[in-house]
C-alpha positions as CSV (number, residue, x, y, z in Angstrom):
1,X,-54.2,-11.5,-15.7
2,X,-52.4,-9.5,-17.9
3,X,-53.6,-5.4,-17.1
4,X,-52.1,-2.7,-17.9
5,X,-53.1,1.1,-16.9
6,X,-51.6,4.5,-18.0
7,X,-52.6,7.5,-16.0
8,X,-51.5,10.9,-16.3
9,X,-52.9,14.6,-15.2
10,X,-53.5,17.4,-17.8
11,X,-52.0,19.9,-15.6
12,X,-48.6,18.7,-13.8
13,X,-49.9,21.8,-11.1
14,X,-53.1,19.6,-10.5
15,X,-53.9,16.2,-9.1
16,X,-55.3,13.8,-11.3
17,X,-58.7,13.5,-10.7
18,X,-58.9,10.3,-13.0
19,X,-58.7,6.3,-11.1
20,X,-57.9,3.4,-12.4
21,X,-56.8,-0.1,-10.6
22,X,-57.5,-3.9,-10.9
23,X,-57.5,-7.1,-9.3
24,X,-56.9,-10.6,-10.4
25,X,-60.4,-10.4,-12.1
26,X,-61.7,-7.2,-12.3
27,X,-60.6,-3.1,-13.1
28,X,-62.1,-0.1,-12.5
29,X,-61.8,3.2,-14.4
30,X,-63.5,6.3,-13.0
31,X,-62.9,10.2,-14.4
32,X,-64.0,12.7,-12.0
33,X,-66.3,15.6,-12.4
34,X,-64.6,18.8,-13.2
35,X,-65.7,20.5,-9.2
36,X,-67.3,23.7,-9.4
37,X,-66.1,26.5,-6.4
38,X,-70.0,25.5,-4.5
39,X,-70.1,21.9,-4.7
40,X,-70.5,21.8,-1.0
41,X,-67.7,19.8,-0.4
42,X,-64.5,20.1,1.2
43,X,-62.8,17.2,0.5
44,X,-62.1,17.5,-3.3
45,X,-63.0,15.2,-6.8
46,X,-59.2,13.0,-6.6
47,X,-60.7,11.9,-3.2
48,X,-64.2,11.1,-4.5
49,X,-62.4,9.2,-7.2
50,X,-59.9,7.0,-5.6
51,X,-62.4,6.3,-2.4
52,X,-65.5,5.3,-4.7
53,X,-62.5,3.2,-7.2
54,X,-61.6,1.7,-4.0
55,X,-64.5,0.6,-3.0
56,X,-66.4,-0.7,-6.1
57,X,-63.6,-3.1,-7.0
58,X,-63.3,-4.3,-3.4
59,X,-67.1,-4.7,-4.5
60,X,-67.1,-6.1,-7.6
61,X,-64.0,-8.8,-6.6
62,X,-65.8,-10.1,-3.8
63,X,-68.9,-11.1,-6.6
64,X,-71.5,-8.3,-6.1
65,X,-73.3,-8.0,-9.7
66,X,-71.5,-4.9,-10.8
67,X,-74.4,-2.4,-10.5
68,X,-74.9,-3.7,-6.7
69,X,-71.3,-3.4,-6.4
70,X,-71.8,0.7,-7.6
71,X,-74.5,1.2,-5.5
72,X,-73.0,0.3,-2.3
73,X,-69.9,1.7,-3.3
74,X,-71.8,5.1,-3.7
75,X,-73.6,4.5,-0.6
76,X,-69.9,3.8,1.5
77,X,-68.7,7.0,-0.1
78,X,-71.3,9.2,1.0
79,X,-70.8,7.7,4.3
80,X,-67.4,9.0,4.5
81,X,-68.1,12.5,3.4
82,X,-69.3,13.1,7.2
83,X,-71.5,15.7,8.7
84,X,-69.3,18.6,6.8
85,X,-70.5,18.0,3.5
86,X,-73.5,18.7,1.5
87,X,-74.4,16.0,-0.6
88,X,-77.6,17.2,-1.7
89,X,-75.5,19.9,-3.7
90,X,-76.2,19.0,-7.2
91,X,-72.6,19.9,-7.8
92,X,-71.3,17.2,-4.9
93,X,-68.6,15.1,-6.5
94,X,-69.2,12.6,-8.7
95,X,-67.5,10.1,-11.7
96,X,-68.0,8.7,-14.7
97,X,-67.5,4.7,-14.6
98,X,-66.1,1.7,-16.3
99,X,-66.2,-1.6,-14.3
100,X,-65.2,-4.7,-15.6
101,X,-64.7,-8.6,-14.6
102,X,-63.6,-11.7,-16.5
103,X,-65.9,-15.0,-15.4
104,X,-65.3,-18.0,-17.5
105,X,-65.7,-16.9,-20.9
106,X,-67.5,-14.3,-20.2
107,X,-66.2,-10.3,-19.7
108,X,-69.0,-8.6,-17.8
109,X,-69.5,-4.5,-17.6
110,X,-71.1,-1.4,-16.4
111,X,-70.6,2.0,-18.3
112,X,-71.4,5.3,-16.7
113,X,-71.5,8.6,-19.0
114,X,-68.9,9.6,-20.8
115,X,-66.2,7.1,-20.6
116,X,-66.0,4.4,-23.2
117,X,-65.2,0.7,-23.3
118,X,-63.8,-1.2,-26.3
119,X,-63.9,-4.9,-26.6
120,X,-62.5,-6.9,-29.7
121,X,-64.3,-9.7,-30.8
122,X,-64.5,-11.9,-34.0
123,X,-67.2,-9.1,-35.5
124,X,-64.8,-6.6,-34.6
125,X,-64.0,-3.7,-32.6
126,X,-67.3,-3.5,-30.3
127,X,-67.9,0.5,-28.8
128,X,-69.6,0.2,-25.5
129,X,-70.7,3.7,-24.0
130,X,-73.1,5.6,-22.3
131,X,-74.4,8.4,-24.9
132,X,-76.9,10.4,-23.0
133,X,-74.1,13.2,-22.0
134,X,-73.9,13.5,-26.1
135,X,-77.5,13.4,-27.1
136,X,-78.0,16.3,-24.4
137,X,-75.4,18.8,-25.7
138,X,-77.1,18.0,-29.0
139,X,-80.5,19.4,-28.3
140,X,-80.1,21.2,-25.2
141,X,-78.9,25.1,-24.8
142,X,-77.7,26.2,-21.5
143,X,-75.3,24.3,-19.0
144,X,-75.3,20.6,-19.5
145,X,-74.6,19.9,-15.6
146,X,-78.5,21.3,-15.2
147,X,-79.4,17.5,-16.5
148,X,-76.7,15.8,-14.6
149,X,-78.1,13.0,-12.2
150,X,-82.2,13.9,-12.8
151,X,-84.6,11.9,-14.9
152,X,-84.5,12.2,-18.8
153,X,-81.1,13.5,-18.4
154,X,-77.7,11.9,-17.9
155,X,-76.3,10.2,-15.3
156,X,-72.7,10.0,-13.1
157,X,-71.4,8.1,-9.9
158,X,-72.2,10.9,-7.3
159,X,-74.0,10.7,-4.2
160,X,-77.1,9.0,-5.2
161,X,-77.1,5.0,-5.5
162,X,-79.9,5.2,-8.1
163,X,-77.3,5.9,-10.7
164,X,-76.0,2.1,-10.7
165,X,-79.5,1.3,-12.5
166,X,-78.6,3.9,-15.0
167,X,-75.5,2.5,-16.3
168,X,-75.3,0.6,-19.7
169,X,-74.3,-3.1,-18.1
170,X,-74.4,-6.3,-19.7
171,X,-71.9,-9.0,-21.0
172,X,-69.6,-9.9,-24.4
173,X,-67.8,-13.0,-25.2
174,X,-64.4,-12.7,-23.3
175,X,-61.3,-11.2,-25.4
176,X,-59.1,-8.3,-25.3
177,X,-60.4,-4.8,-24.0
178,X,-59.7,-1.4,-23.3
179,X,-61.3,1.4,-21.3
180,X,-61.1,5.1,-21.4
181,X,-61.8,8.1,-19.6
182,X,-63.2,11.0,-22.2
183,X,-59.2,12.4,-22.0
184,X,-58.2,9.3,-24.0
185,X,-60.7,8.8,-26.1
186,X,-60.4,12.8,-27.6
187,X,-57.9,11.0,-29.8
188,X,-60.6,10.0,-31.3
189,X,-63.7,12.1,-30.7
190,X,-62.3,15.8,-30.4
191,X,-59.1,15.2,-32.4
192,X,-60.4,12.7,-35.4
193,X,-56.9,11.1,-35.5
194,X,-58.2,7.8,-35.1
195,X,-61.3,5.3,-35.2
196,X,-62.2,3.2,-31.8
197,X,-60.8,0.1,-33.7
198,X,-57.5,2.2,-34.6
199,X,-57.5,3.3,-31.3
200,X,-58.2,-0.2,-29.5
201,X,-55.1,-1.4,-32.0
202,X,-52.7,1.2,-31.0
203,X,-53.1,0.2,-27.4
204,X,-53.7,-3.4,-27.8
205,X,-50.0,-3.7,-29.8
206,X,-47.9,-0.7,-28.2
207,X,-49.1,-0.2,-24.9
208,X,-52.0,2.2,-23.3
209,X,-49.0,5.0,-22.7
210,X,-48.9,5.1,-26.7
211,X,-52.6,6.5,-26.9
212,X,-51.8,8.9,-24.1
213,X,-48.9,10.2,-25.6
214,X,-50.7,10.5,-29.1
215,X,-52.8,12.7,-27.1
216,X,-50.7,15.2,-25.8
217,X,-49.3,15.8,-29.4
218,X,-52.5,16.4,-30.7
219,X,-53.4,19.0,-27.9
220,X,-49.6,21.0,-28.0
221,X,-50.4,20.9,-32.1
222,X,-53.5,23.0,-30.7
223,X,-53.1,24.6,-28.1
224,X,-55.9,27.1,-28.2
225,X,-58.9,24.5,-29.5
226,X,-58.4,26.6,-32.7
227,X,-58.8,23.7,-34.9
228,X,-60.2,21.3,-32.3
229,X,-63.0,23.2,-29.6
230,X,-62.8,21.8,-26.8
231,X,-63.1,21.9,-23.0
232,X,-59.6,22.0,-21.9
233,X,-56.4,22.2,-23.6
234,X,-55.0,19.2,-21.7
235,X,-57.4,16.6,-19.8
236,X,-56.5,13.7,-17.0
237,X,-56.0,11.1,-19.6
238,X,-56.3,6.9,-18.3
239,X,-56.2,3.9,-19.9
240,X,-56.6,0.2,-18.7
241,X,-56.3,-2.9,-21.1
242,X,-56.6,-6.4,-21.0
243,X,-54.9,-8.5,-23.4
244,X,-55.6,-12.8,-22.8
């Protein structure tokens, strides 16, 4: 099947703390969890990232439902933490998610928090995407992370398996697709350059590096978050499309 992914760091003095990969079927797009100095972990978010991508596509290729596929990848994760770690820390590692697999004519999915999936179909450009993370910084002062992975709030890939039945899942009607971590999609929702369905175009016809690149103009035209607040200057920025 015809994938494509574009990755790249914020910082080139950091490691990426994004994932993305795919099989014949399926892909998997996860965006680490900035780590805070007492997350009671000692192995780092790029490791949570690439061991709990690894294991939910292994997951998800073999057939697991896509949630099931989360959970045990969760589960295999914490596993490997070992002894050293605390995983009860409510700052232990964790992900957003984007999980994906093409069945017949069918393109099934599970969305986790802030990263978004677009899917074209004949009504258009369809926005998939977890919104909870949103709502919350709407109506809530104080640090958002207080709400992270607790009932009422909003929910990410940590150590807890119970988040896989807190991800928006469900299926379209097969045809092209693209998924982004929050660093992509600023294009749209920090920088207002684009719509999703400009955004889904741009990558669909020039390739998921053009929307990357788009990006880091729009954050060297602001350096500061003068004109556009944000986080970070520069965020880990991944895109993976499908194209039949």
């Amino acid at each position: 099947m015809p994938f494509r992914i574009t990755t790249e760091p914020g910082r080139p003095d950091h490691p990426n703390e994004d994932f993305a990969a795919v099989s014949a079927d399926c892909a998997v797009l996860l965006d680490g969890v900035t780590a805070r100095p007492d997350d009671g972990c000692r192995h780092g978010v790029a490791w949570f990232t690439r061991s709990l991508g690894g294991l939910l596509l292994a997951g998800a290729d073999a057939g697991l439902g896509l949630r099931e596929a989360l959970a045990e990848a969760i589960a295999g994760v914490s596993s490997l933490h070992g002894g050293s770690c605390d995983l009860t820390n409510r700052g232990t590692p964790s992900a957003t998610v984007v999980a994906v697999r093409l069945r017949g004519g069918v393109l099934e999915y599970l969305v986790l928090s802030d990263s978004v999936l677009l899917v074209r179909g004949e009504g258009g450009t369809r926005v998939v995407a977890d919104t909870r993370l949103d709502d919350l910084r709407g109506r809530v002062t104080g640090p958002v992370r207080a709400y992270r992975n607790v009932p009422g709030g909003f929910w990410t890939a940590g150590a807890d398996p119970r988040a896989a039945d807190e991800a928006v899942a469900g299926t379209a009607p097969r045809g092209p697709f693209a998924a982004l971590t929050d660093g992509a999609g600023r294009a749209v929702e920090v920088f207002r350059a684009y719509r999703w369905d400009e955004a889904l175009d741009l990558v669909l016809e020039q390739g998921p590096d053009a929307l990357v690149a788009r990006v880091r103009e729009l954050e060297r035209a602001d350096p500061e978050g003068t004109r556009h607040p944000r986080g970070k200057a520069h965020d880990d920025a991944t895109v993976v499309t499908w194209t039949p």
